[in-house]
C-alpha positions as CSV (number, residue, x, y, z in Angstrom):
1,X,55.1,-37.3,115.5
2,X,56.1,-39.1,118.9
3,X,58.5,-36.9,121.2
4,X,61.4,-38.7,123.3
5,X,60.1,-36.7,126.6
6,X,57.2,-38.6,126.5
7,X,59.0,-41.7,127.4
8,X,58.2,-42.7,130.5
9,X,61.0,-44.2,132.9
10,X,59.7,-47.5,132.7
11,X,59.9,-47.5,129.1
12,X,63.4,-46.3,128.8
13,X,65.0,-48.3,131.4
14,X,66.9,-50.9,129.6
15,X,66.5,-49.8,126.4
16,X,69.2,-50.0,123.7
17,X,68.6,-46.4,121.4
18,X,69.7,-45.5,118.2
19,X,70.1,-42.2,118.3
20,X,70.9,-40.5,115.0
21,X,73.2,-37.2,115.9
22,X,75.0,-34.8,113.8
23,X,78.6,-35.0,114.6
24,X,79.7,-33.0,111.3
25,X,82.2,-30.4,113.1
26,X,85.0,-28.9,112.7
27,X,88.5,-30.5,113.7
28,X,91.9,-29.6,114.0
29,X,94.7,-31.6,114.7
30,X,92.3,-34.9,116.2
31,X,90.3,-31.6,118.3
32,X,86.7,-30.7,117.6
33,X,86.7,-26.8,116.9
34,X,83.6,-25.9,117.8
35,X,81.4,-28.0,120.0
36,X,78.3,-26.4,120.1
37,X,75.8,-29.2,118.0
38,X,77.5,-31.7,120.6
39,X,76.0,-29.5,123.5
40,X,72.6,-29.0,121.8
41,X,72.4,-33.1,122.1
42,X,73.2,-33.1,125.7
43,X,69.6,-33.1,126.6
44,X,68.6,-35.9,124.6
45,X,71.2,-37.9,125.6
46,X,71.4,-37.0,129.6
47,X,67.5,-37.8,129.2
48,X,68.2,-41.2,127.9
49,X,71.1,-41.8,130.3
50,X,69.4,-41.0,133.2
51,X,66.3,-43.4,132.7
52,X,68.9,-45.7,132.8
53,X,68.7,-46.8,128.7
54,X,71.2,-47.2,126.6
55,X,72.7,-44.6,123.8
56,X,74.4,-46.1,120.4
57,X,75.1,-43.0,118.0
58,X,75.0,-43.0,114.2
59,X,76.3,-40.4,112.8
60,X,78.4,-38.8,109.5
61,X,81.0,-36.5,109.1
62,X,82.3,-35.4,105.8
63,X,85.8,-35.6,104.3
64,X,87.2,-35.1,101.3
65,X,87.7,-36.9,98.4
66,X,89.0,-39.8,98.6
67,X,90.2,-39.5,102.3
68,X,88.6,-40.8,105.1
69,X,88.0,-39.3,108.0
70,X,86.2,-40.5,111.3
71,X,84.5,-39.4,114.5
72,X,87.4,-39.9,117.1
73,X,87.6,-36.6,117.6
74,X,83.8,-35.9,118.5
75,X,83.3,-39.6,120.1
76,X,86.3,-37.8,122.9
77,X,84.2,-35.1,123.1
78,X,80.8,-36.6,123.8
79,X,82.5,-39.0,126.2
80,X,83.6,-36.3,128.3
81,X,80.0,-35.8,128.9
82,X,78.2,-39.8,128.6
83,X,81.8,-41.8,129.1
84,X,79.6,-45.3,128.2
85,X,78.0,-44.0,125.1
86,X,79.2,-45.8,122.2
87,X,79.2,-43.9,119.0
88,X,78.9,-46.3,115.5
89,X,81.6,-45.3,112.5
90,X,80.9,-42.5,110.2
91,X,77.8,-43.4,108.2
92,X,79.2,-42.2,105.3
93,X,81.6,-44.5,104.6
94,X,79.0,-47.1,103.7
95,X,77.6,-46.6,100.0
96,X,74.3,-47.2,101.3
97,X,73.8,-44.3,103.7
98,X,73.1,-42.2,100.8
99,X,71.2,-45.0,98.7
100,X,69.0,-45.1,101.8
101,X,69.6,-48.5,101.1
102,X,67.1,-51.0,102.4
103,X,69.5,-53.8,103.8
104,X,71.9,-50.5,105.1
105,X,68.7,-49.5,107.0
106,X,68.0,-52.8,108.3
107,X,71.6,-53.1,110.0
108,X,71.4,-50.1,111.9
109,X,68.0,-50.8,113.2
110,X,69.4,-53.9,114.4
111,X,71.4,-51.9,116.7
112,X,68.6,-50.5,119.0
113,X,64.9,-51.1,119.8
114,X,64.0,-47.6,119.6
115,X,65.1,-45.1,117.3
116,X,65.7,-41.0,118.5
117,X,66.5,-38.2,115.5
118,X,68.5,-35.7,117.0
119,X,70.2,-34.0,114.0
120,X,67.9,-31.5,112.7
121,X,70.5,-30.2,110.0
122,X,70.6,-33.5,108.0
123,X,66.8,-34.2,108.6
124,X,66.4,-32.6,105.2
125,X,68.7,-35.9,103.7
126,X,66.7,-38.9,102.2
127,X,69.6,-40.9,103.7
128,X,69.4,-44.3,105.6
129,X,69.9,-43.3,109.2
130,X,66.9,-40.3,108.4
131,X,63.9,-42.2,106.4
132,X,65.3,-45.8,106.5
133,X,65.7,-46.3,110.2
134,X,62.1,-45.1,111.6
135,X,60.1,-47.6,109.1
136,X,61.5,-50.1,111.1
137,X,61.9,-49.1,115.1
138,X,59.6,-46.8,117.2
139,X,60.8,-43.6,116.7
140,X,60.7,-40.2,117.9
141,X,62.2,-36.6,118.1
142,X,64.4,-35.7,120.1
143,X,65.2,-32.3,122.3
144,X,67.3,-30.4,119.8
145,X,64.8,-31.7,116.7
146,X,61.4,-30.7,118.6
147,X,63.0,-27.3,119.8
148,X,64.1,-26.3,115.6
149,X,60.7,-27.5,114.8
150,X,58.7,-25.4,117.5
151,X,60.8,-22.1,117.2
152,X,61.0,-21.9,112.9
153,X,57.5,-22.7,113.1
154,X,57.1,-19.3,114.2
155,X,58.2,-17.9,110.7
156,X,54.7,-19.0,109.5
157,X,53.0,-17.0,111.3
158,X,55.1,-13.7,112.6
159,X,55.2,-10.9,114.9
160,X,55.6,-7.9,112.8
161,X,57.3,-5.9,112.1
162,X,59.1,-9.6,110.5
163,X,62.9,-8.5,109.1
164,X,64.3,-11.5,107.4
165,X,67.9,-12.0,106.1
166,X,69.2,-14.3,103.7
167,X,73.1,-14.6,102.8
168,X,75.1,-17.5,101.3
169,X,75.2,-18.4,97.5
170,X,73.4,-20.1,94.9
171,X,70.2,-17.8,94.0
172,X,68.5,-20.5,92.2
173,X,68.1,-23.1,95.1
174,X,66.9,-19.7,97.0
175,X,64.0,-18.5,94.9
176,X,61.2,-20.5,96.4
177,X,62.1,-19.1,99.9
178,X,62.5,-15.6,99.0
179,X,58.9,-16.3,97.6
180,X,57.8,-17.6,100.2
181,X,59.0,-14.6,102.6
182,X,58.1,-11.8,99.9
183,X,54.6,-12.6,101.4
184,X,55.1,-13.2,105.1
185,X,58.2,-10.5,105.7
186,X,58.0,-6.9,105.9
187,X,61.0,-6.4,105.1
188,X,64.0,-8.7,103.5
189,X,67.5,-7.9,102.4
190,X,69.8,-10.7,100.4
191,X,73.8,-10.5,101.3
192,X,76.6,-12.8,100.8
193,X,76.7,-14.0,97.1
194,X,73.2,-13.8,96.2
195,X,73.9,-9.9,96.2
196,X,76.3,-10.2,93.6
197,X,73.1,-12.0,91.1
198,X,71.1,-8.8,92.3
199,X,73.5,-6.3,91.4
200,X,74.4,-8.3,88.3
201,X,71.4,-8.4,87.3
202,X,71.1,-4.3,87.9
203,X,73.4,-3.6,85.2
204,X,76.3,-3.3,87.7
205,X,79.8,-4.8,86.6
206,X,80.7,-7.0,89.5
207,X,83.6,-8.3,87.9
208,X,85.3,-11.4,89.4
209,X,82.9,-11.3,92.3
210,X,81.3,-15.0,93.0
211,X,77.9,-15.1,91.2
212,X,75.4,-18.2,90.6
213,X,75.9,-20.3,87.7
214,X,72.6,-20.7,86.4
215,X,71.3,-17.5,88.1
216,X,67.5,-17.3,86.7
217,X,65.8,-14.0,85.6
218,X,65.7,-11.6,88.7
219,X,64.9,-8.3,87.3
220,X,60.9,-8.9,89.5
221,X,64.0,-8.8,92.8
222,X,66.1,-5.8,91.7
223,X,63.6,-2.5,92.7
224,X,61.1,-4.8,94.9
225,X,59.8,-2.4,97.2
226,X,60.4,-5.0,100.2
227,X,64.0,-6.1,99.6
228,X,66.2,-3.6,100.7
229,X,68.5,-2.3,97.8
230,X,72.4,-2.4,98.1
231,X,73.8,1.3,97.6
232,X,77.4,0.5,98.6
233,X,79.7,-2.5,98.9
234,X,83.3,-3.6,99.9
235,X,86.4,-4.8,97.2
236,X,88.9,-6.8,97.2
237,X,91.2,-7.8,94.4
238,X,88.2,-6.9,92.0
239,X,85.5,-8.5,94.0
240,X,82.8,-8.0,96.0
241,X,83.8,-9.1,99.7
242,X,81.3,-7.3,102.0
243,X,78.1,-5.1,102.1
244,X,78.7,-1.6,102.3
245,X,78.3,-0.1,105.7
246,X,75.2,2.7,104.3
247,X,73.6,-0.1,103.0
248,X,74.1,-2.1,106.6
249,X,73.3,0.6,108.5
250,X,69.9,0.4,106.5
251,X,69.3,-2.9,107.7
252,X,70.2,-2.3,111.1
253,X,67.3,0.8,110.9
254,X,64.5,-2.1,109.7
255,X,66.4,-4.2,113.0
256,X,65.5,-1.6,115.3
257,X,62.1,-1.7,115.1
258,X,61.5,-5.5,114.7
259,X,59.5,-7.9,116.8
260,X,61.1,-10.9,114.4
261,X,64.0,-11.3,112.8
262,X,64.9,-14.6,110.8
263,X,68.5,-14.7,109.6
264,X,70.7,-17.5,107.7
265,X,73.7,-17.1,105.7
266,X,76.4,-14.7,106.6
267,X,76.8,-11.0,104.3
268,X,80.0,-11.1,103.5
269,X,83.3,-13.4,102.5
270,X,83.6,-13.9,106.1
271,X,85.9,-17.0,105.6
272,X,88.5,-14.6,104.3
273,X,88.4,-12.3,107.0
274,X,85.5,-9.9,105.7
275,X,82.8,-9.9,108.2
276,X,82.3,-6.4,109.2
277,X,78.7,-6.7,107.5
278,X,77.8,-9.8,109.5
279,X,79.0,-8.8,113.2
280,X,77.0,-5.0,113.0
281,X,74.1,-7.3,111.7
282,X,74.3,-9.7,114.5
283,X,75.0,-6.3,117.4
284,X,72.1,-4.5,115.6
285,X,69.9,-8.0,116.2
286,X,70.8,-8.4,120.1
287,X,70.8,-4.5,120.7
288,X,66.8,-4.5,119.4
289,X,63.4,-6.3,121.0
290,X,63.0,-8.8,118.5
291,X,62.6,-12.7,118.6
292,X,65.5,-13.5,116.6
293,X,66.6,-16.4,115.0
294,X,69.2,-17.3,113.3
295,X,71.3,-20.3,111.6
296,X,73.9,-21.5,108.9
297,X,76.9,-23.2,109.9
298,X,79.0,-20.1,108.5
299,X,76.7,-17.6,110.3
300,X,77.8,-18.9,113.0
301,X,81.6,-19.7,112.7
302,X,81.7,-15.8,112.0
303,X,80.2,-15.0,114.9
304,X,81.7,-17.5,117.0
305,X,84.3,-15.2,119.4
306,X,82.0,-12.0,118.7
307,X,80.0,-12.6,122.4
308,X,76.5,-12.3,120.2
309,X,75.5,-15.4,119.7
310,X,74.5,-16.6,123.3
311,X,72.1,-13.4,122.7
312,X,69.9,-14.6,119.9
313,X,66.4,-15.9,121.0
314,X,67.8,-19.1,119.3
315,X,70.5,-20.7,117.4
316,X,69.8,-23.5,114.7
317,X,71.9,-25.6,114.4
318,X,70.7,-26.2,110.6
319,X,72.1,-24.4,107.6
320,X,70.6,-26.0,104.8
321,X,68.2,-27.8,106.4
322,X,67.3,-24.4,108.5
323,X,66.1,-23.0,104.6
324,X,64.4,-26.3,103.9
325,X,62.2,-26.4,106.9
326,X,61.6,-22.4,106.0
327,X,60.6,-22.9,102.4
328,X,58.6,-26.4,103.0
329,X,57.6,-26.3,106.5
330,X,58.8,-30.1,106.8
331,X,61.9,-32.2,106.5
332,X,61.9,-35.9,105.0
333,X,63.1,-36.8,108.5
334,X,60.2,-35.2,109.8
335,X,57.9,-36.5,107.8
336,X,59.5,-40.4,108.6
337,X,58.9,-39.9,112.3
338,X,55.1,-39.3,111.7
């Protein structure tokens, strides 16, 4: 794989790139929420700028159904940084982002003469602007996409004592990375909704709590003697909202003594307020000596005012993609740039 810093001057100078960014965030009232996968492209851009080439951005951002939604908000905000860049419509309006559709490819290649991926969390998409693009430009990885890449790698091949933690939902996209980890961790713990499959699956009545749909056997998960069990847990309105506190505080024990901690997915219903788990998690990780990562786009937005993050040894800014590169130690993005 080719790496943008190794551009010389010469080469960038007068350049048109196609930079492929991921402009996803949160907005309110035409104003991006929270900015921080604009800042971790900064480099790449500032880099290109400066060399004197010139910066088109593709990128998506999602709406609903049937709406359409477009990147205004985030275009202002990057502006305030680059004010010549010129950011391209949201890629997903085009059907053929998603078909990674030839002729699709083709136009936005037409765009540049070199292509940059700088969007690590959709790298694990077989979209257009990911795979399409690079068959047909020089391409190469950009500062945000080499830095995921050289700090998960790291998971591979741990300090130990290795703590990882695992929240979210859907157990049975989950199992081949808990696999995975059984092996290479010392010591795991499951929160969020995936604890409600566990306890289910323990005999325990969790009632109206959120639990996978096609949850797969897990009885080898329930007394494994490297996944921490869960002893208590937080209700609301006859579910399961939050991780105990005697269970946390067990966690936080295997934190103490860490020298790396991998953590994606939050431990409780954080988007309804109930995030006590997930901030003494995150003080537990910054208060102890370990190399800590951490990602997942609701990870984060729960810890976004708490003053932890800035602490982490680093921040993906990957959710699903962060798992991905975990469980297959590539992306198809990845892979297209080689």
């Amino acid at each position: 794989m080719k790496y943008l810093k190794d551009l010389t001057p010469e080469v960038i100078n007068g350049k048109r790139f196609v930079v492929r960014l991921d402009l996803n965030v949160p907005v309110q009232d035409g104003v991006v929420q929270d900015d921080f996968r604009i800042i971790s492209s900064l480099p790449t851009l500032n880099f290109i700028h400066s060399h004197g080439g010139k910066i088109v951005v593709i990128a998506h951002c999602e709406a609903n159904k049937g709406e359409s939604r477009t990147l205004d908000a985030a275009t202002a905000e990057l502006k305030k940084h680059i004010p010549d860049i010129e950011v391209r419509p949201n890629l997903r309006e085009h059907e053929g982002e998603k078909a990674n559709d030839a002729v699709f490819a083709q136009e936005l290649a037409s765009l540049g003469d070199i292509y940059v991926n700088d969007a690590f969390s959709v790298s694990h998409r077989e979209h257009a602007s990911i795979v399409g693009v690079p068959k047909l430009l020089p391409s190469y990885a950009g500062f945000q996409l080499e830095k995921e890449i050289s700090h998960l790698q790291q998971a591979f091949n741990p300090t130990h004592p290795f703590v990882f933690i695992l929240g979210g939902a859907k157990f049975e996209t989950k199992i081949p990375l808990i696999e995975k980890f059984l092996d290479k961790a010392d010591t795991i713990f499951i929160g969020g909704a995936l604890a409600n499959d566990l306890l289910k699956a323990a005999g325990t009545d969790v009632k109206k709590s959120l639990v996978s749909k096609d949850a797969p056997d897990l009885s080898k998960y329930v007394n494994h003697p490297k996944i921490i069990p869960i002893v208590d847990t937080i209700w609301n309105n006859d579910a399961i909202v939050d991780i105990g506190m005697q269970t946390i505080e067990s966690v936080c024990e295997k934190i103490k003594d860490a020298q790396f901690v991998v953590w994606n997915g939050p431990i409780g219903y954080t988007e309804a307020g109930f995030s006590a788990g997930t901030t003494r998690i995150a003080q537990a990780i910054t208060q102890s000596q370990a190399t800590s990562i951490i990602g997942g786009g609701d990870t984060l937005g729960a810890l976004k005012d708490t003053g932890y993050l800035e602490h982490f040894t680093f921040v993906s800014t990957g959710g699903g993609a962060t798992l991905d590169f975990l469980a297959n130690g590539t992306l198809p993005g990845i892979e297209a740039l080689g």
